[in-house]
C-alpha positions as CSV (number, residue, x, y, z in Angstrom):
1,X,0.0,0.0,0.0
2,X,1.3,3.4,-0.9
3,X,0.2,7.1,0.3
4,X,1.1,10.3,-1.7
5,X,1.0,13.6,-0.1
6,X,1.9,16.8,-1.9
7,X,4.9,18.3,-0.8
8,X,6.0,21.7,-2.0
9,X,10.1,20.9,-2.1
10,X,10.8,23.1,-5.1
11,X,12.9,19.9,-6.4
12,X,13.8,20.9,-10.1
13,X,13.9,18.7,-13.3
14,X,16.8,18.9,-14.4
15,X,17.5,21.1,-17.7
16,X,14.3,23.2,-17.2
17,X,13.6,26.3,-16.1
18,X,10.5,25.5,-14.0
19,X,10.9,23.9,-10.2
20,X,8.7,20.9,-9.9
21,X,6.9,20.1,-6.4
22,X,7.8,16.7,-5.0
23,X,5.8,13.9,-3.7
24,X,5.9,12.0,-0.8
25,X,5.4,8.1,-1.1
26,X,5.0,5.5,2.2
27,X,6.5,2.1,0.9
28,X,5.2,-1.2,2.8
29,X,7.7,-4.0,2.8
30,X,7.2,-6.2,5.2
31,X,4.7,-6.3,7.9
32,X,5.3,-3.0,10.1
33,X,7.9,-1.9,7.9
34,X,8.0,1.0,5.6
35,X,9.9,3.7,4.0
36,X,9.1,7.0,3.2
37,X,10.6,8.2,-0.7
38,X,10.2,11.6,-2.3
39,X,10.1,11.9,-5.9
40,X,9.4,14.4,-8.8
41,X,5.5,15.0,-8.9
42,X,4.3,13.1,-11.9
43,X,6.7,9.9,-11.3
44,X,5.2,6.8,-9.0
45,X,7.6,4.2,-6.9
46,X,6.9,0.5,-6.0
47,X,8.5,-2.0,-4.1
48,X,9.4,-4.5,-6.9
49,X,11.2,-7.0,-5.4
50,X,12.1,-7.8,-1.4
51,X,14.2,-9.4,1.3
52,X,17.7,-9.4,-1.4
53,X,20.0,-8.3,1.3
54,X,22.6,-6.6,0.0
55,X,21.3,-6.1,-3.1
56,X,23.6,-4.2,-5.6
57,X,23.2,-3.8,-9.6
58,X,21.1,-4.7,-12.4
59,X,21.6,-6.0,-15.9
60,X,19.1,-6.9,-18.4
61,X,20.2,-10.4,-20.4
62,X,20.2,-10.9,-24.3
63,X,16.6,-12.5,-23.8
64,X,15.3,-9.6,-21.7
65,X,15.7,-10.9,-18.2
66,X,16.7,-9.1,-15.7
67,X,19.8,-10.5,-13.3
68,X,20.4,-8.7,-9.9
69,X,23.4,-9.2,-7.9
70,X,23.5,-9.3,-3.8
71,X,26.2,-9.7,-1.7
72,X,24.6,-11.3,1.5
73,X,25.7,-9.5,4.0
74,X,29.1,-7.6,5.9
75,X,29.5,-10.3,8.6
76,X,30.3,-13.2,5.5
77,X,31.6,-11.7,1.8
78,X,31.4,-15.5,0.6
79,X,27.8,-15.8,0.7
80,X,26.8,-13.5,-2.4
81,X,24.8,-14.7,-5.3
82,X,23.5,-13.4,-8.5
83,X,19.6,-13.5,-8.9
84,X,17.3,-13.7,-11.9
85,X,14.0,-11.4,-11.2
86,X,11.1,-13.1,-13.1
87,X,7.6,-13.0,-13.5
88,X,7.0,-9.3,-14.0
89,X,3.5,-7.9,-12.9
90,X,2.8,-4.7,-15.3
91,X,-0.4,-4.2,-12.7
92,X,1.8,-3.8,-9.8
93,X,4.8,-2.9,-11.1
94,X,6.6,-5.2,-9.2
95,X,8.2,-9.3,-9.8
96,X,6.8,-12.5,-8.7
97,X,9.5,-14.7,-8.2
98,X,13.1,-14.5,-8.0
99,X,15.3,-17.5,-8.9
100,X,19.0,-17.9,-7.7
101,X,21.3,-18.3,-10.9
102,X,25.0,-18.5,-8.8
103,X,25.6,-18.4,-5.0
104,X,28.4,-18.8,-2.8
105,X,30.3,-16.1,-4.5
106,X,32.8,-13.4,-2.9
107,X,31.2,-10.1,-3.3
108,X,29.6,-9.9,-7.1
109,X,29.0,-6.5,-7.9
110,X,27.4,-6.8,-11.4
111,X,27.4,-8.9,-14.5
112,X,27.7,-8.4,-18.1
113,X,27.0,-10.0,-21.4
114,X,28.3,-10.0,-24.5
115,X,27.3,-12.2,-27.8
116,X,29.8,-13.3,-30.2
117,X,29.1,-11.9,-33.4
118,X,31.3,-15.0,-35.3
119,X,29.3,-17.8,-33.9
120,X,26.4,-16.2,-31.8
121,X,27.6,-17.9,-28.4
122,X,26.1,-15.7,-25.5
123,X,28.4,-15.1,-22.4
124,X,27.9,-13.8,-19.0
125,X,30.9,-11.9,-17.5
126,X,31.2,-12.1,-13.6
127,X,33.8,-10.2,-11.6
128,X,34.7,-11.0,-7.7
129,X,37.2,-10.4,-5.5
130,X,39.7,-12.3,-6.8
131,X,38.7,-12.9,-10.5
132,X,36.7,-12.3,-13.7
133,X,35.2,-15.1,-15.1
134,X,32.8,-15.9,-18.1
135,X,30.2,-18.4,-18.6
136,X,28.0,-19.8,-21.6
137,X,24.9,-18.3,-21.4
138,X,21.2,-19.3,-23.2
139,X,18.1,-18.2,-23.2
140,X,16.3,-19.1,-20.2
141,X,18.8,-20.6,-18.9
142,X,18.1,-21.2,-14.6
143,X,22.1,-21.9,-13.6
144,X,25.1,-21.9,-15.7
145,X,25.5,-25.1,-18.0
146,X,29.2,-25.0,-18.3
147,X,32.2,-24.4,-16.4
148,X,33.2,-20.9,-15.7
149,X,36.3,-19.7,-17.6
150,X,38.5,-17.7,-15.4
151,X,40.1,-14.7,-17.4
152,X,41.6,-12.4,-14.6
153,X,42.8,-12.9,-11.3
154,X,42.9,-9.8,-8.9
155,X,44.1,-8.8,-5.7
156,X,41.6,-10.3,-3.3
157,X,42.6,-9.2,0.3
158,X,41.7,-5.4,1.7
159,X,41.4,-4.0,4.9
160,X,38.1,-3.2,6.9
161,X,35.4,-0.9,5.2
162,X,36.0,1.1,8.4
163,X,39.4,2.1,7.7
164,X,38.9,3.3,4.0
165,X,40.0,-1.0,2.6
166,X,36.9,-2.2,2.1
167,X,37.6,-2.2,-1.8
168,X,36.3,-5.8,-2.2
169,X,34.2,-5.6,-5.5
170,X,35.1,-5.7,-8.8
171,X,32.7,-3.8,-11.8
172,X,32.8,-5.7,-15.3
173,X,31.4,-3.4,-18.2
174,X,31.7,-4.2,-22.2
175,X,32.3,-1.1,-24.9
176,X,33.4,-0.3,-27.8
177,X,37.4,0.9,-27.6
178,X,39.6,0.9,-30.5
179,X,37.7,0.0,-33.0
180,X,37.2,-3.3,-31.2
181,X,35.3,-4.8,-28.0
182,X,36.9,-4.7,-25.1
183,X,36.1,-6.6,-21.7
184,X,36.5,-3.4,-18.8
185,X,37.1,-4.2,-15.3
186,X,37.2,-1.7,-12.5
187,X,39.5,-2.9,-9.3
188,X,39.8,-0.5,-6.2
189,X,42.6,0.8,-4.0
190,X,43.7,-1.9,-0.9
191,X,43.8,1.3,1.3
192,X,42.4,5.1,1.8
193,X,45.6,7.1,1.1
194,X,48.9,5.1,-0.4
195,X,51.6,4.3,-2.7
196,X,50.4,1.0,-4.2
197,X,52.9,-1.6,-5.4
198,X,50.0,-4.0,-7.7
199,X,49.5,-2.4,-10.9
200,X,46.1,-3.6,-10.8
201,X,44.6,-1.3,-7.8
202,X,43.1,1.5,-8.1
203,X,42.6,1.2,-12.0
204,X,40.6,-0.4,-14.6
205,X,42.3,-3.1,-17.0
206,X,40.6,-4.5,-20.5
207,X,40.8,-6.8,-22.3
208,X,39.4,-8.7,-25.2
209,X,36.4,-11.0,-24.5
210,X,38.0,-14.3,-24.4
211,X,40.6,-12.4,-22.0
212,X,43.3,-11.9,-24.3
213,X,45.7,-8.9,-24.8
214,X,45.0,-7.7,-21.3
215,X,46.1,-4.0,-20.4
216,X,45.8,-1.2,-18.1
217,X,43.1,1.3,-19.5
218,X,42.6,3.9,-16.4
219,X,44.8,4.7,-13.4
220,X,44.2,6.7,-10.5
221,X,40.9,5.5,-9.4
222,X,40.0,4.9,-6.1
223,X,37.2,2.8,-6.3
224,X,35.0,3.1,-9.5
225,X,32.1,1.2,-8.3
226,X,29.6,2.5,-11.5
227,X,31.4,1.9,-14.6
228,X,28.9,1.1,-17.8
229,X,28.9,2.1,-21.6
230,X,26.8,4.6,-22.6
231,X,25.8,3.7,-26.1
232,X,23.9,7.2,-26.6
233,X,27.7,8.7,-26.1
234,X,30.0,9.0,-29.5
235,X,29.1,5.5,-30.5
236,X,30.1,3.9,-26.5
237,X,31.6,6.0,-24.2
238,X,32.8,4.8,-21.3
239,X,31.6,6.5,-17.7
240,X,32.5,6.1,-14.6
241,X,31.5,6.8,-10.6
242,X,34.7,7.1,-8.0
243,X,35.1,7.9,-4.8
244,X,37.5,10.5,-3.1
245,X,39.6,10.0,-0.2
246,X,38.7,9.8,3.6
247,X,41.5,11.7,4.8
248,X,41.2,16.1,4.5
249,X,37.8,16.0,7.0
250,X,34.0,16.3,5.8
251,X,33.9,18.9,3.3
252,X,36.8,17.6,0.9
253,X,37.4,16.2,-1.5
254,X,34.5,15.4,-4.0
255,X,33.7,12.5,-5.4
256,X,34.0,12.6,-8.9
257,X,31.9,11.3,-12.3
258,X,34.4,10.8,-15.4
259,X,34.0,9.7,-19.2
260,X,36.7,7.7,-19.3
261,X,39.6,8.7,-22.2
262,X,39.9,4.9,-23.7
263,X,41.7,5.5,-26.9
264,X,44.6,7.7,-25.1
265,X,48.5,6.7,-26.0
266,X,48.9,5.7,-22.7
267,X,46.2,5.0,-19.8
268,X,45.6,8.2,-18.0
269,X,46.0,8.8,-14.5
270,X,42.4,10.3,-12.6
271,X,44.7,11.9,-9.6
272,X,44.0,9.4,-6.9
273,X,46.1,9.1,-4.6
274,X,47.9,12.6,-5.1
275,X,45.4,14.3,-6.8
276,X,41.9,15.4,-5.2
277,X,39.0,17.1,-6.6
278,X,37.4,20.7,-5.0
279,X,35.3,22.7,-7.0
280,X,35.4,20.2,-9.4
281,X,39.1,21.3,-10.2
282,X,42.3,18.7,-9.3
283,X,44.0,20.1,-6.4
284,X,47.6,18.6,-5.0
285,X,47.7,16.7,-1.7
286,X,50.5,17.4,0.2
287,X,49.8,14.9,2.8
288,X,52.6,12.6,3.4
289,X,51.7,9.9,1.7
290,X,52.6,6.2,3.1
291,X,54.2,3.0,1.3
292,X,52.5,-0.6,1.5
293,X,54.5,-1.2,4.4
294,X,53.4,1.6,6.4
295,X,50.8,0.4,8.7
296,X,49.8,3.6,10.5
297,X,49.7,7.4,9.8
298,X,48.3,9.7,12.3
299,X,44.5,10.1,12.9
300,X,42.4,12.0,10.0
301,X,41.5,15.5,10.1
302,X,38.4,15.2,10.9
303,X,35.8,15.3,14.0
304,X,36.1,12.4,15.9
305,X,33.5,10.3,15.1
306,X,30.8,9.3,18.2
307,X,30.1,5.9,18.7
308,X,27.9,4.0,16.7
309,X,28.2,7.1,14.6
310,X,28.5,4.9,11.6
311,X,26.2,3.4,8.4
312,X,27.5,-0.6,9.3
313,X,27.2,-0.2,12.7
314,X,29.4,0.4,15.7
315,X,32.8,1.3,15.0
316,X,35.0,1.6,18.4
317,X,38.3,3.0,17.8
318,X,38.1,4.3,14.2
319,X,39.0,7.4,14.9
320,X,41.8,7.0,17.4
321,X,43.6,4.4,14.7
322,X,42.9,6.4,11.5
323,X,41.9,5.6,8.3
324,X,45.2,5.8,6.4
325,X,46.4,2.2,6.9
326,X,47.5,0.4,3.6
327,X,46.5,-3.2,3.1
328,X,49.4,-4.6,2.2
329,X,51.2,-6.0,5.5
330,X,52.7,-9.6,4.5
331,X,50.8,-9.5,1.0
332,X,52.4,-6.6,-0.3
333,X,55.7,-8.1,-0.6
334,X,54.4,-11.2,-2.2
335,X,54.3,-11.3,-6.3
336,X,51.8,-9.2,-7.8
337,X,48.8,-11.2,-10.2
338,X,48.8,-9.3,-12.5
339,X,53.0,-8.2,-13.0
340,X,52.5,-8.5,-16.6
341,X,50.8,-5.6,-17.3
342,X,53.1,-3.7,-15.8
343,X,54.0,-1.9,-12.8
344,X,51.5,0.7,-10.5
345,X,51.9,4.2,-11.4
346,X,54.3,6.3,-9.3
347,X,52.7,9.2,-7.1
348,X,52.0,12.2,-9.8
349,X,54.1,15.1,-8.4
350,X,51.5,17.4,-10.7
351,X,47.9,17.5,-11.5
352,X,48.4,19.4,-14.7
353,X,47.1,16.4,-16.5
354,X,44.3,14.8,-14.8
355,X,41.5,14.7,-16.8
356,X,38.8,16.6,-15.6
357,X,35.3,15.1,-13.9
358,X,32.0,15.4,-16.1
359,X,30.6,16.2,-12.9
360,X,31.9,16.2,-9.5
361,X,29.4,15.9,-6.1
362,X,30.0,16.9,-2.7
363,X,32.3,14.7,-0.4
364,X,31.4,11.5,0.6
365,X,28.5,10.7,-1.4
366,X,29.6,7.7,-2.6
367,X,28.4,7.4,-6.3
368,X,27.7,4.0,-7.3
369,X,25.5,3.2,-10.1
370,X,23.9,5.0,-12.8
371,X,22.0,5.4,-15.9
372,X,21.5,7.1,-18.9
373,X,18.3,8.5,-20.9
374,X,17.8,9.5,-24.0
375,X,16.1,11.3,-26.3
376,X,13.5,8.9,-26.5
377,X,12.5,9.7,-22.5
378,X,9.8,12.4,-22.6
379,X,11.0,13.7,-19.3
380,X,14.6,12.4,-18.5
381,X,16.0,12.7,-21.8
382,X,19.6,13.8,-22.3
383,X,20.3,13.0,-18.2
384,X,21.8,10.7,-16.0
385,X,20.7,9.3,-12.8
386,X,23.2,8.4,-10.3
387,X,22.9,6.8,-7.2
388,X,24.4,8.6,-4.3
389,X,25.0,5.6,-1.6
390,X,25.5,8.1,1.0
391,X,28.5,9.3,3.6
392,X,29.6,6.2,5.4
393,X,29.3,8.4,8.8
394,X,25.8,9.9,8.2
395,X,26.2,12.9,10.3
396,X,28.2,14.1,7.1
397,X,24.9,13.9,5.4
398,X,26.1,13.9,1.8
399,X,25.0,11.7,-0.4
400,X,21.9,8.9,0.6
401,X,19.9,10.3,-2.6
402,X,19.4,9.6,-6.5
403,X,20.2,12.8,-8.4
404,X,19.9,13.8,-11.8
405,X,22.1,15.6,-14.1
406,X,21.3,17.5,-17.3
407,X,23.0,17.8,-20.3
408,X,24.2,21.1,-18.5
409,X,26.0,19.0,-15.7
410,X,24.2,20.4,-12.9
411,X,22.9,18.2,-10.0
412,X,19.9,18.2,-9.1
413,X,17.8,16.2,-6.1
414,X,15.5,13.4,-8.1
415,X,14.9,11.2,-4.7
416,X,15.3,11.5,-1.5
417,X,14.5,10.5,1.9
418,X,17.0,7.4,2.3
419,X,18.6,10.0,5.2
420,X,16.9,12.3,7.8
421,X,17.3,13.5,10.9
422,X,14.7,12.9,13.9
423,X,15.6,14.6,17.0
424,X,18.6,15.9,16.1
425,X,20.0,13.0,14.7
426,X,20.7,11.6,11.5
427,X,18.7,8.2,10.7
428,X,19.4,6.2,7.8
429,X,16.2,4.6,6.1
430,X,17.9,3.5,2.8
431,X,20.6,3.5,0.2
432,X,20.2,4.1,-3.1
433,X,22.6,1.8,-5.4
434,X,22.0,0.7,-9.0
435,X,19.6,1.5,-11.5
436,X,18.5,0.4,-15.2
437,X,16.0,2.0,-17.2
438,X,13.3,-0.3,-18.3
439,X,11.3,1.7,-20.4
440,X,10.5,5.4,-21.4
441,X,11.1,7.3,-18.4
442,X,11.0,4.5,-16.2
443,X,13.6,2.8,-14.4
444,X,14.4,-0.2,-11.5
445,X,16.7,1.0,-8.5
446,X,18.2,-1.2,-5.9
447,X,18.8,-0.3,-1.8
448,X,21.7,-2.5,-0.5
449,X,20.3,-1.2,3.2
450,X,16.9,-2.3,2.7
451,X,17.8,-5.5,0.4
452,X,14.7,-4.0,-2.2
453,X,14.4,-3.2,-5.7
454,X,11.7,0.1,-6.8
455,X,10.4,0.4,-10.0
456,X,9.9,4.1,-10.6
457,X,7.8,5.0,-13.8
458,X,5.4,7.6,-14.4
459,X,1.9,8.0,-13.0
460,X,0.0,7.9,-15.7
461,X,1.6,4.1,-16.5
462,X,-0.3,2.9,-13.1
């Protein structure tokens, strides 16, 4: 059951010139349970699909299903699966069953397919922690009926989320580079604030489908959760979400959206872990920066953080320990995976040459997943929506919203109410992840808080 109730929030569509009033929705899901969503007057919400747990992104397969990907919970990262949302209700806007395609799997973030032009052979691309694989894919298929293939092996140890490691995913996107199709594979830092020594952190490496002629494509990236082709874009640009660093307080530095330069001589460097963002412009860090055998630098510059203070929960001790600690302990001196495509990147000593952001956002939002529109969207055309996961410490208070931007690369507020504050404190209620458009204007989105999927489409489509 949902209520609306007109609320005058002067919430603006982004491009136009008019502000647009935004209503209030009341989501039931479960008994007792509900959670209160603001959207754009004229757009409707439902709760699609329920109890995923960490639910994260969305893919649609070559025979129009759509596949979701959860990653159980914090306490156990081996316990994630990939799901298969099925029986689609137009009435209620919401699916009837869901079907597990993979489980025990460490952290899967998304999946991707790609058909073989030559012999028509379907595949389904899955990154973890610790490698990309591929399997043969049908239509209608209910599990995978072949081996996986492994292409990739990553890094697959990281510290604590709570001290700026917990880099554990892996994002697998397919586009056009080169005049050739390329397999794209985002890999995070192992820390907050370091020199790596694995060429593979903090970049994203390609490769052809079958996983030949691997290479570093991007450097610099601290963790580009959201990476996805946007066809609409010069024939398949490449965009991707990242996140800044934990270490220069609340207000700095922003987390930056980038269309990724694929066709460069060599792969260029986004800044991290020298470079920062502020005003969307790249500004040098001049704090000392530590070495994988570093264990400890001195505490951020930043409010100490009150107990429980925190989106996963207490955190004792955070504060006191910092959050520039590097990963690498007894793994960092062991050989690196993936040695042969180099080594990492040394520090930049400039930021002359970072490319810049398409758009940046304020710090600690956390962008994860997004989506494009097109012309052929009455209302979102020429946009993206982005997920804002929200500030890991939600008295920040950035973030925990899905915003849109115009083809002038303003933000603007398209949902919110996954964050308030009730008595003087901040509550989380939700947080935003992925998204796929599903039709004119419409669009599923995922909360990893919640474990739910929303269908939001427009009211007159009820």
């Amino acid at each position: 059951m949902r209520f609306a109730v007109l609320v005058a929030l002067g919430a603006v569509l982004g491009g136009g010139p008019c502000a647009a009033a935004q209503v209030a929705h009341e989501l039931r899901y479960a008994p007792g349970k509900s959670i209160v969503l603001r959207l754009p007057a004229g757009f409707d919400i439902d709760v699609a699909a329920s109890d995923l747990g960490r639910v994260r992104f969305l893919t649609r397969s070559p025979d129009g299903r759509i596949f979701a990907t959860g990653m159980y919970n914090l306490a156990d990262n081996t316990r994630g699966s990939v799901f298969i949302l099925d029986g689609w209700d137009s009435q209620t806007h919401s699916f009837t069953k869901v079907r597990h395609y993979l489980d025990h799997l460490r952290n899967p973030n998304n999946v991707a397919f790609w058909t073989d032009p030559a012999t028509g052979q379907a595949w389904l691309y899955l990154a973890v922690t610790d490698r990309l694989v591929r399997y043969r894919y049908a239509a209608g298929d209910a599990a995978p009926t072949s081996s996986p293939e492994t292409l990739m092996r990553f890094p697959d140890y990281g510290l604590s989320y709570k001290y700026g490691g917990w880099h554990l995913t892996r994002t697998v996107a397919i586009a056009p580079a080169g005049g050739k199709v390329r397999v794209f594979v985002a890999v995070g830092s192992s820390c907050n604030y370091c020199q790596e020594t694995e060429v593979a952190r903090a970049s994203i490496v390609s490769m052809d489908p079958d996983g030949g002629h691997a290479a570093i494509a991007a450097q610099g990236l601290r963790n580009a959760v959201g990476l996805a082709s946007v066809t609409a874009r010069e024939g398949g640009a490449l965009f991707a979400t990242d996140m800044g660093d934990d270490h220069l307080g609340d207000a700095l530095p922003e987390d930056p959206f980038f269309r990724l330069e694929l066709n460069a001589a060599q792969p260029p460097n986004y800044g991290w872990p020298t470079c920062y963002f502020a005003k969307g412009k790249a500004v040098y860090d001049r704090t000392p920066l530590p070495g994988t055998g570093d264990r400890t630098l001195p505490a951020p510059a930043r409010t100490p953080d009150a107990a429980g203070d925190s989106a996963y929960g207490r955190q004792a001790g955070v504060a006191a320990a910092g959050t520039n600690l590097t990963a690498g302990g007894r793994h960092g001196a062991g050989p690196d995976p993936n040695a042969a495509l180099g080594r990492a990147p040394a520090a930049l000593k400039s930021c002359e040459r970072v490319p810049a952001p398409y758009v940046t956002f304020a710090a600690h939002s956390s962008p994860l997943g997004f989506e494009h529109f097109t012309e052929s969207d009455p209302v979102l055309g020429e946009s993206f929506l982005i997920a804002l996961h929200g500030a890991g410490h939600p008295r920040v208070g950035s973030g925990y919203r899905v915003v849109r931007v115009g083809a002038d690369r303003s933000s603007r507020d398209f949902i919110t109410g996954f964050l308030t504050t009730v008595n003087g404190k901040p509550v989380i209620h939700g947080r935003p992840c992925g998204l796929l458009r599903t039709g004119p204007d419409s669009f599923l989105l995922t909360d990893d808080f919640l474990g739910l999927v929303y269908s939001i489409h427009p009211a007159a489509s009820r």
